[in-house]
N, CA, C and O atoms as a GROMACS GRO file, in nm:
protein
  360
    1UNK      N    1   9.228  11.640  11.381
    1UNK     CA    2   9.268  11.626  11.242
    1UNK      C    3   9.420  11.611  11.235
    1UNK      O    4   9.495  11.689  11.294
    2UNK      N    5   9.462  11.511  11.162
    2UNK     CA    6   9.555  11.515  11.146
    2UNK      C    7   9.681  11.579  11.084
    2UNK      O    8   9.638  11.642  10.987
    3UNK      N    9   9.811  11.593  11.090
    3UNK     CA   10   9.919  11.713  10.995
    3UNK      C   11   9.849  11.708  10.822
    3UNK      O   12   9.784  11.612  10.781
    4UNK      N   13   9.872  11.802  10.760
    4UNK     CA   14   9.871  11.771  10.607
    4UNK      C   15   9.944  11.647  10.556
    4UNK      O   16   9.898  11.566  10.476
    5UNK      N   17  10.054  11.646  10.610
    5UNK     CA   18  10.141  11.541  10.550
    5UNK      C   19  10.106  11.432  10.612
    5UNK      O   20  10.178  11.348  10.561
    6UNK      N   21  10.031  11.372  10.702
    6UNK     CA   22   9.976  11.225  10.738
    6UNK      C   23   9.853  11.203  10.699
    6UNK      O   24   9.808  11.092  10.725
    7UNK      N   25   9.754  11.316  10.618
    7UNK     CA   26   9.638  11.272  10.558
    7UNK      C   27   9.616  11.211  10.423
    7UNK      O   28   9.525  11.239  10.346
    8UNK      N   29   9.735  11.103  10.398
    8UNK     CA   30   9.774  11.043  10.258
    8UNK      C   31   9.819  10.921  10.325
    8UNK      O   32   9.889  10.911  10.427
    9UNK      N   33   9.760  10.815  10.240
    9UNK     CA   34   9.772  10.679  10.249
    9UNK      C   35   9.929  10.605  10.254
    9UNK      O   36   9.933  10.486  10.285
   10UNK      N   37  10.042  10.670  10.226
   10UNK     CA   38  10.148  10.655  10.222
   10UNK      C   39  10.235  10.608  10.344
   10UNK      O   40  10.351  10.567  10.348
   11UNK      N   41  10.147  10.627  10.437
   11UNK     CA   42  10.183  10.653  10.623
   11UNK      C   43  10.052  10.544  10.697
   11UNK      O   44   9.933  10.552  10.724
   12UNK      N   45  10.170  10.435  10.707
   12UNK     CA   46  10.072  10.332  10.759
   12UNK      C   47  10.007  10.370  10.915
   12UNK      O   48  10.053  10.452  10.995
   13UNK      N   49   9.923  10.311  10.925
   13UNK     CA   50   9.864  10.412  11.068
   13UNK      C   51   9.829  10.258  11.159
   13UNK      O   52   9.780  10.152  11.119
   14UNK      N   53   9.874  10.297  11.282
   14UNK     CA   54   9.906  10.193  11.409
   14UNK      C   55   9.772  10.268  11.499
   14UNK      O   56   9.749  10.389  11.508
   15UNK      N   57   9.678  10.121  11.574
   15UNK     CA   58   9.637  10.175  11.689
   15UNK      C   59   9.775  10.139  11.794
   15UNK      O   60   9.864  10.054  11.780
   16UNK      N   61   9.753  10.235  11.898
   16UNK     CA   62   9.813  10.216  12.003
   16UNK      C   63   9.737  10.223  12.119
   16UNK      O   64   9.630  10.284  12.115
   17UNK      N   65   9.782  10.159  12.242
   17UNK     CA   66   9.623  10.210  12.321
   17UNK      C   67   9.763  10.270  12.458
   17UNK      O   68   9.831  10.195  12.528
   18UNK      N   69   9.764  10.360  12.458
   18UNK     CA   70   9.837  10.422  12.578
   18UNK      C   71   9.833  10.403  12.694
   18UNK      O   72   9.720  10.369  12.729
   19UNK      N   73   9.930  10.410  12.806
   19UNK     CA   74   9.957  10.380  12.936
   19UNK      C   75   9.826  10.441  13.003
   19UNK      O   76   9.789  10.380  13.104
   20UNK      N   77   9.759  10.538  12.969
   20UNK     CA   78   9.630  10.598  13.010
   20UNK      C   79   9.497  10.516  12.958
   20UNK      O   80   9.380  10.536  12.990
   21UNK      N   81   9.533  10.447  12.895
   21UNK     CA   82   9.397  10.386  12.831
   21UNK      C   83   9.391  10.433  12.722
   21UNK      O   84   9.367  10.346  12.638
   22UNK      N   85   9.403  10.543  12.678
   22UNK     CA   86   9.386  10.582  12.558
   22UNK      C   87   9.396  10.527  12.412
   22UNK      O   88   9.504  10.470  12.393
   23UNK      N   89   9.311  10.527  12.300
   23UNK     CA   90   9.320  10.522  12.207
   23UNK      C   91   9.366  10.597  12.103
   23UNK      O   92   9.285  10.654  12.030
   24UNK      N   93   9.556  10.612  12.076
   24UNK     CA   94   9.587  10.668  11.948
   24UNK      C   95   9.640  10.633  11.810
   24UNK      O   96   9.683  10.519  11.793
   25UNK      N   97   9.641  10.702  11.730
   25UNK     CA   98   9.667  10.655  11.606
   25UNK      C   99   9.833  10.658  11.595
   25UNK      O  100   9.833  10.758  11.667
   26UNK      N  101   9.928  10.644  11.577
   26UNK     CA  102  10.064  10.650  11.528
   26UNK      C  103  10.074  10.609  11.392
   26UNK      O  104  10.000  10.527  11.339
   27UNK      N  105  10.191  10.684  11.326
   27UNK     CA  106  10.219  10.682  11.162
   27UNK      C  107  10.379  10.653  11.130
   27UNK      O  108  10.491  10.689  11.165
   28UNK      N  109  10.333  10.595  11.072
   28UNK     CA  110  10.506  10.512  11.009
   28UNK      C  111  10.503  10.484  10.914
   28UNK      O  112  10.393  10.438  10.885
   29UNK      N  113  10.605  10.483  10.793
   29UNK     CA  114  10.631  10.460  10.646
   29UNK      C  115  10.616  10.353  10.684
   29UNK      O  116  10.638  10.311  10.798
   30UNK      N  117  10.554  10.263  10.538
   30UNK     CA  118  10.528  10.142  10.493
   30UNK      C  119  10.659  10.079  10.469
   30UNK      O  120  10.758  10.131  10.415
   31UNK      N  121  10.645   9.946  10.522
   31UNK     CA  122  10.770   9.931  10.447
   31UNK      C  123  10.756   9.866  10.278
   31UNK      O  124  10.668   9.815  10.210
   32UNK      N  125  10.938   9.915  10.260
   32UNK     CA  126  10.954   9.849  10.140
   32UNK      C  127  10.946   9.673  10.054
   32UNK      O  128  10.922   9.561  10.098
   33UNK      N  129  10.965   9.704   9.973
   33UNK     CA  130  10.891   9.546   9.890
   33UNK      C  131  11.085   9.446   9.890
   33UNK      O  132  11.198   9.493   9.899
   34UNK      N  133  11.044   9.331   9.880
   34UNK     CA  134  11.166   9.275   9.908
   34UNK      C  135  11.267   9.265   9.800
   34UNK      O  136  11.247   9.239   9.681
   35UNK      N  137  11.402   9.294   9.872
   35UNK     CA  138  11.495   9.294   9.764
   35UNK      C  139  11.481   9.218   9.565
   35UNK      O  140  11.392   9.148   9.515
   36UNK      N  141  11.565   9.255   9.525
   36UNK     CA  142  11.545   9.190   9.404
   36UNK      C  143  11.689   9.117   9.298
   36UNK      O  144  11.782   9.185   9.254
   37UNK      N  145  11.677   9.024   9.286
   37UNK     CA  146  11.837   8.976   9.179
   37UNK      C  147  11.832   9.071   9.081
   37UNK      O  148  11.731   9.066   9.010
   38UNK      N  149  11.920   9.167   9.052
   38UNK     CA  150  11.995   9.208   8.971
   38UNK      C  151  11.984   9.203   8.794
   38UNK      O  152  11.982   9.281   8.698
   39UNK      N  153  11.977   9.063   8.823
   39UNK     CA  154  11.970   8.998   8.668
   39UNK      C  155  11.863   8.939   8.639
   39UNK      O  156  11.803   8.952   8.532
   40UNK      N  157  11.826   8.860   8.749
   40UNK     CA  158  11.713   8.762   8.690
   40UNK      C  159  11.533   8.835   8.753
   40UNK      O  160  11.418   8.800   8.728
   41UNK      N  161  11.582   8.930   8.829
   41UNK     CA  162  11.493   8.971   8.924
   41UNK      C  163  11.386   8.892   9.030
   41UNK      O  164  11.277   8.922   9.080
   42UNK      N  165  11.462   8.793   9.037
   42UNK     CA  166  11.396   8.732   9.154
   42UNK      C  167  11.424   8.733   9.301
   42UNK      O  168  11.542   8.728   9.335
   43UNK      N  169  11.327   8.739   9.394
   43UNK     CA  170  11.347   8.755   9.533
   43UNK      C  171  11.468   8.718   9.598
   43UNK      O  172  11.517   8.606   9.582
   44UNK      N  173  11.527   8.818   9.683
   44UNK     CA  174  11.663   8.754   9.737
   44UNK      C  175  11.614   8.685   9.874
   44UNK      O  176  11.515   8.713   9.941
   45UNK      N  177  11.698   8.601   9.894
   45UNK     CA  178  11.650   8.523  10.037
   45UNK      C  179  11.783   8.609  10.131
   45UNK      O  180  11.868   8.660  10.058
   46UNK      N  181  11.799   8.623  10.242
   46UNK     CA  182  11.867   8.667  10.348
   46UNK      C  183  11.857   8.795  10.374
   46UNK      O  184  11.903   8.835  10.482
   47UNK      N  185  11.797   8.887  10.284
   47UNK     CA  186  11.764   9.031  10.281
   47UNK      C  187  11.687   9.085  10.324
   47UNK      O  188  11.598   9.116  10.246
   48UNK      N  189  11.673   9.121  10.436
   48UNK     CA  190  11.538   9.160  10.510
   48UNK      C  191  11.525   9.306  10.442
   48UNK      O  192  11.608   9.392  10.412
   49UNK      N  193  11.295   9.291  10.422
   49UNK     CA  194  11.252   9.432  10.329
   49UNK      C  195  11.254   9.517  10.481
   49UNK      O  196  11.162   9.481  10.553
   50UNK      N  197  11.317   9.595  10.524
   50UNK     CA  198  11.339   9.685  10.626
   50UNK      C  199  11.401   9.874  10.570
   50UNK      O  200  11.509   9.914  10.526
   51UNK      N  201  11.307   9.924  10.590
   51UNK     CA  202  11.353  10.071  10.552
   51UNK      C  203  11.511  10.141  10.616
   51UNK      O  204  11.571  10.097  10.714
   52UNK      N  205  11.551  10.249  10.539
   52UNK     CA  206  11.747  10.226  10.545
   52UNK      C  207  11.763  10.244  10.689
   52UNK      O  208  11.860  10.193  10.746
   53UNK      N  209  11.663  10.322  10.761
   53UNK     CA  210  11.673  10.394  10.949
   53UNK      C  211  11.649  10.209  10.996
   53UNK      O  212  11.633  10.191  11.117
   54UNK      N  213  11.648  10.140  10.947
   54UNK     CA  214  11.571  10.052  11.053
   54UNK      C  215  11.715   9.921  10.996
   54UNK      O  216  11.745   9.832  11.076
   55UNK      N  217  11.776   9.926  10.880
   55UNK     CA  218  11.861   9.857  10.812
   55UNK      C  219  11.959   9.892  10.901
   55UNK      O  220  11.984   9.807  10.986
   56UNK      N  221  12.030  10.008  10.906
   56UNK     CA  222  12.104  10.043  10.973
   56UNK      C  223  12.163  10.004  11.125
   56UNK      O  224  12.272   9.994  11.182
   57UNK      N  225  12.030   9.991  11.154
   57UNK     CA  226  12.045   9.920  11.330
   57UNK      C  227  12.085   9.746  11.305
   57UNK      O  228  12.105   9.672  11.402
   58UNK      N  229  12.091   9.713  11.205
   58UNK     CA  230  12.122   9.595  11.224
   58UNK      C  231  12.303   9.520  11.188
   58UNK      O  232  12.400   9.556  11.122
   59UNK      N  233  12.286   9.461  11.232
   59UNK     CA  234  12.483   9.404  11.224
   59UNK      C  235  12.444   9.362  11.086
   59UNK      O  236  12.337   9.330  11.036
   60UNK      N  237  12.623   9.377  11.018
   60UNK     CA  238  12.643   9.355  10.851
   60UNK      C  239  12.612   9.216  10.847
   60UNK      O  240  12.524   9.200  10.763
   61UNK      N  241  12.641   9.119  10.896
   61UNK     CA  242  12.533   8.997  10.851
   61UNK      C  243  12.419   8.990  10.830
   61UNK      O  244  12.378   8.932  10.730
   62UNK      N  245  12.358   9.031  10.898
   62UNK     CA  246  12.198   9.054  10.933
   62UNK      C  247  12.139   9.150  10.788
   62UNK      O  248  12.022   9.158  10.750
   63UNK      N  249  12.223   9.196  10.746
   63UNK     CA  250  12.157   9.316  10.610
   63UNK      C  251  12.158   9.242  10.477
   63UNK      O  252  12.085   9.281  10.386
   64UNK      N  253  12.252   9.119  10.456
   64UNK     CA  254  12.320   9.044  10.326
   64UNK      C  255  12.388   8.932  10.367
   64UNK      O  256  12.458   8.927  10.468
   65UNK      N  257  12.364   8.827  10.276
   65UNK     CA  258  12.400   8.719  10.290
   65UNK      C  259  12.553   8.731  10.256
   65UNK      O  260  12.574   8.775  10.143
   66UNK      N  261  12.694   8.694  10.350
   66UNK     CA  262  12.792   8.688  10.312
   66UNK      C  263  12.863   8.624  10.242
   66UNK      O  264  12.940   8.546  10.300
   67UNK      N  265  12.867   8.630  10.098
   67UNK     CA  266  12.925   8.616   9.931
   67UNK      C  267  12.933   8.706   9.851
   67UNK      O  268  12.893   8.820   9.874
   68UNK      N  269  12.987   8.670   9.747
   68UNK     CA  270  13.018   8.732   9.648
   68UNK      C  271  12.924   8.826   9.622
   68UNK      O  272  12.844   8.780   9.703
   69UNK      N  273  12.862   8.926   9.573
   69UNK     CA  274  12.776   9.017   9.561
   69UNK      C  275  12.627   8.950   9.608
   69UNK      O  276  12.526   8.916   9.545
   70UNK      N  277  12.661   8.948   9.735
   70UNK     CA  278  12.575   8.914   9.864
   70UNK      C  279  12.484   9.014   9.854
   70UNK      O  280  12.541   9.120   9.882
   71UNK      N  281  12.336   9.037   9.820
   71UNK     CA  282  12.222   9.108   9.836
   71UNK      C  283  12.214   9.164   9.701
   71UNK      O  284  12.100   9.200   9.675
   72UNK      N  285  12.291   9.181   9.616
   72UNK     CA  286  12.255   9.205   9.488
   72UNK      C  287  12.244   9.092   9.391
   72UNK      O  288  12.200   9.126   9.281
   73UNK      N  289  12.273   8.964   9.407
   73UNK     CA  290  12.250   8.878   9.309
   73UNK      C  291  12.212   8.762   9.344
   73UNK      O  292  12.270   8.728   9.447
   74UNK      N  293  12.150   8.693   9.311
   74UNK     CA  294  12.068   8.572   9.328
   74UNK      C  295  12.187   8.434   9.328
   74UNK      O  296  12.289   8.442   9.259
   75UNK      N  297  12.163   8.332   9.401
   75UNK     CA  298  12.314   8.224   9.410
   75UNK      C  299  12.325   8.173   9.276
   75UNK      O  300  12.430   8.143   9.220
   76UNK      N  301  12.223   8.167   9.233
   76UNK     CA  302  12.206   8.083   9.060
   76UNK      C  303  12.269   8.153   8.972
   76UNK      O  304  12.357   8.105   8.901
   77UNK      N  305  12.229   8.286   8.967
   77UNK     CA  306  12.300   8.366   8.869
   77UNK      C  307  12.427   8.354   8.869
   77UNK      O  308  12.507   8.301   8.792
   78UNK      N  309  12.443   8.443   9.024
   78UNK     CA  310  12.636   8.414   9.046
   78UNK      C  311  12.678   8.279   9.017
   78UNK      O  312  12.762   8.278   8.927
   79UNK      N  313  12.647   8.161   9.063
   79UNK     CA  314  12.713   8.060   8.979
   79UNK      C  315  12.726   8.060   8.842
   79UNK      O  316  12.831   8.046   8.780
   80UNK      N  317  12.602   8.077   8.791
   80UNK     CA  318  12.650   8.078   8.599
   80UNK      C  319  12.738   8.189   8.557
   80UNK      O  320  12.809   8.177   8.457
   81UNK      N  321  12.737   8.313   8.640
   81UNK     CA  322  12.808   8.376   8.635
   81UNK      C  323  12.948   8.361   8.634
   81UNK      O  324  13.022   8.397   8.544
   82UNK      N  325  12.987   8.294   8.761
   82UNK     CA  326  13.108   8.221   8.787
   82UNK      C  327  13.162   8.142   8.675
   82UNK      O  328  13.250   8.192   8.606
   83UNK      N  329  13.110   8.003   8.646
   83UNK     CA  330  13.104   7.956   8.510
   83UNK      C  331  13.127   8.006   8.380
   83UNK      O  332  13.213   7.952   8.310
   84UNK      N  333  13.035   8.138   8.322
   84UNK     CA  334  13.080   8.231   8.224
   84UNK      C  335  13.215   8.203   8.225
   84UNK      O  336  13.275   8.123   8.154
   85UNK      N  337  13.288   8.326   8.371
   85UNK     CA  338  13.387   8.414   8.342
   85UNK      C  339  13.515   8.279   8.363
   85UNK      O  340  13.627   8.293   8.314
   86UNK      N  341  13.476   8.154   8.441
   86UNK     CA  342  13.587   8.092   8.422
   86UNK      C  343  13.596   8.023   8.254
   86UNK      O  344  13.703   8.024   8.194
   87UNK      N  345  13.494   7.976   8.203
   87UNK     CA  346  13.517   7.929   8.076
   87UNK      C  347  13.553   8.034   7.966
   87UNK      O  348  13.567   8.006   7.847
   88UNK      N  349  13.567   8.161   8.020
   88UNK     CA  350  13.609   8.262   7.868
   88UNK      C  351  13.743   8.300   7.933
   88UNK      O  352  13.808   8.363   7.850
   89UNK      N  353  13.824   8.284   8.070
   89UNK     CA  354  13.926   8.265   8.127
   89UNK      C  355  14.041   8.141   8.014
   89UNK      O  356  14.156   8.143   7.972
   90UNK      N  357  13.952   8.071   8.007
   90UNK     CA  358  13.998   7.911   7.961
   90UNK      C  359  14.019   7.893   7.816
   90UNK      O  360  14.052   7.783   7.771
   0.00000   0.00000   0.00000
């Protein structure tokens, strides 16, 4: 039987088949759902859905696309965005 805390669907469950032959179960958080724009809430592209222990291992390119509020905003937005703030500049 498994811990209390892995008998909930929350904890994705892996066969593994062990160096012995064996058949075990292993448990790992699900991962998360993929980033989101800010504004418009649509899917970000360059953002890998990777949980923060697993984000972490990766180089700062690899986490966000490098621009202007790179992983929080969608390119479309930030352009009209851009646009806005230069035409109320003007």
């Amino acid at each position: 039987m498994p811990r209390p805390m892995l008998r909930n669907r929350s904890w994705r469950r892996i066969s593994v088949r062990t160096p012995s032959g064996r058949l075990v179960v292993h448990y790992e958080k699900r991962r998360p759902g993929a980033a989101k724009c800010s504004v418009c809430g649509r899917p970000l592209n360059g953002v890998p859905p990777l949980r923060p222990s697993e984000m972490s291992k990766l180089a700062k390119t690899e986490k966000r696309p490098e621009r202007m509020y790179g992983g929080a905003v969608c390119p479309s937005c930030l352009a009209r965005g851009l646009r806005e703030a230069a035409r109320a500049q003007a």
